[in-house]
N, C-alpha and C positions, 0 to 999 in steps of 0.2 A: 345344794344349789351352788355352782359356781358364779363366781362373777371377775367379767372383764376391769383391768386396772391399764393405765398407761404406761409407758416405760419409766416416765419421772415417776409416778404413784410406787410401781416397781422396785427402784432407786431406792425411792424413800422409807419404803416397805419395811428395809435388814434383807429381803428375801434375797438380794442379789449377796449379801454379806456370807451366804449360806455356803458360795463357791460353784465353781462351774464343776462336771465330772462327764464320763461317757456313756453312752448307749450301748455297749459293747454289741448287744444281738442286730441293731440297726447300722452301726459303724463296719460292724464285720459284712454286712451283707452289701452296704456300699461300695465295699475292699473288693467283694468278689464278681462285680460288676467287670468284665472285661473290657469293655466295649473303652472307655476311657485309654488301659492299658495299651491296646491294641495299637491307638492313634498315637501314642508316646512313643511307642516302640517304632511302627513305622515312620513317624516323624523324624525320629532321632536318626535312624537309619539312612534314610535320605538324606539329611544334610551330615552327619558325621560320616558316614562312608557310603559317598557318592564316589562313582565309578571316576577313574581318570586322576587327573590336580584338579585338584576343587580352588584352586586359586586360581586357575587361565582358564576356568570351565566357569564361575564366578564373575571374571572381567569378563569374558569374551561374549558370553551369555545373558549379562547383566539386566537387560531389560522380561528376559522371559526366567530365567531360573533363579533370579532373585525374587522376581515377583511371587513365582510358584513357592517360594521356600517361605515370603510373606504370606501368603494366602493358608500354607499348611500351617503355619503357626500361630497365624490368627484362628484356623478351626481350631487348634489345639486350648488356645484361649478360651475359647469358649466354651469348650469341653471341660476344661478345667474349672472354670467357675463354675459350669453345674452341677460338677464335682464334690469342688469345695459348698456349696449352699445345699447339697443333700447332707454331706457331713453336718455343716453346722445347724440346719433345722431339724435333721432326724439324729445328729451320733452325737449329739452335746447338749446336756440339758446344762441350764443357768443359774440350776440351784438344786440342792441335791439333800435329800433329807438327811443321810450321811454326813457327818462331818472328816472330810483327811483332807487337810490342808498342800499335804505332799499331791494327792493326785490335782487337787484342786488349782496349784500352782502349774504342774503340769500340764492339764485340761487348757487349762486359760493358754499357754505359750504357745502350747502347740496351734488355738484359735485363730490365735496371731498371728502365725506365721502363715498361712492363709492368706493375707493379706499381701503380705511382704515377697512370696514365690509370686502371686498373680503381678504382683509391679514388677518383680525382676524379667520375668515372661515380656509383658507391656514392652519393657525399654529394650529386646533383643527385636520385638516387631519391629519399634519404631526405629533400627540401628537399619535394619531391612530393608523398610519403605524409604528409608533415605538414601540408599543404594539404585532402588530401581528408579525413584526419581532425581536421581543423577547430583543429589545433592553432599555427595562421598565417596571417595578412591574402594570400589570394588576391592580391589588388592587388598588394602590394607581392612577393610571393614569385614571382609568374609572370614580370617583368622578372628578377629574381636567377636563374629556373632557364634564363628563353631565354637570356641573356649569360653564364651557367656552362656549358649545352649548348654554344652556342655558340663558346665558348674550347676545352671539351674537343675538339671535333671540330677546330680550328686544332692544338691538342696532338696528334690521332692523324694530323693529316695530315701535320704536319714529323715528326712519327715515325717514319711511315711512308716519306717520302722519304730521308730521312735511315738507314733498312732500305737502302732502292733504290740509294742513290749506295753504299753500304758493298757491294753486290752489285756493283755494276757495278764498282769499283775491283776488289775479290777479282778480276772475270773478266779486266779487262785483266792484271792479274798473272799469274795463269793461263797465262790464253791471249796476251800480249802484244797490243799495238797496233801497225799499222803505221808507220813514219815517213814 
């Protein structure tokens, strides 16, 4: 018979002392979700290589292709977080009968960072919306949001690999490697 406890009970438990580790069979099916991928790719595409100078196409545009370049990245926002909360409810358990402190430190950082892409994301929107609400020089804000896109997406992709090597290690553990 199981029985429900709260998060402080939890806490209190040791059980969270246990270490966080992955789901690998859940995590990897999450991975293979394209649908996410899809909207990254074409986001990125769109505002990193839009036809033309994207700096007089930017100013001159500002009320409709800044908005449109907010609105794709607020879907992407949101795609991302339901992203990252399939990860973290299905590809990370919070306590792991195993003890490796190594993946366990791991597990945990990479949680974290989770956190930290979704606000870097946030503040490329909101650099955005204060464009098309006229509240910042087009010119100069349109290089700040393509070179901050473009860092975040550098950020979700060692994140992402850095997901991948912590799966593949779990499996040879698992399942060992040949010699």
């Amino acid at each position: 018979m199981s029985t429900w406890i709260s998060e402080t009970e939890f806490r209190q438990s040791g059980a969270e002392a246990a270490g966080i580790t992955i789901n690998v069979p859940f995590l990897r099916e999450i991975k293979t979700d394209y649908e996410f991928r899809e909207l990254l790719n074409n986001v990125y595409h769109e505002i990193m290589h839009g036809a033309g100078n994207r700096t007089i196409r930017f100013a001159s545009e500002s009320g409709n292709f800044a908005q449109k370049v907010a609105e794709r990245l607020s879907d992407l926002r949101d795609e991302l977080e339901t992203y990252f909360a399939l990860e973290e409810c299905y590809g990370y358990f919070q306590h792991s009968a195993t003890q490796n402190p190594n993946v366990s430190r791991s597990a945990s950082r990479l949680q974290q960072d989770h956190e930290t892409l979704f606000l870097q994301l946030s503040e490329i929107i909101e650099t955005t919306w204060q464009v098309v609400y006229r509240e910042s020089s087009p010119q100069v804000e349109f290089q700040k949001i393509t070179e901050s896109f473009d860092r975040f997406c550098e950020n979700l992709a060692h994140h992402e690999q850095e997901e991948m090597e912590l799966m593949m290690r779990l499996c040879n553990e698992d399942f060992g490697v040949g010699d």
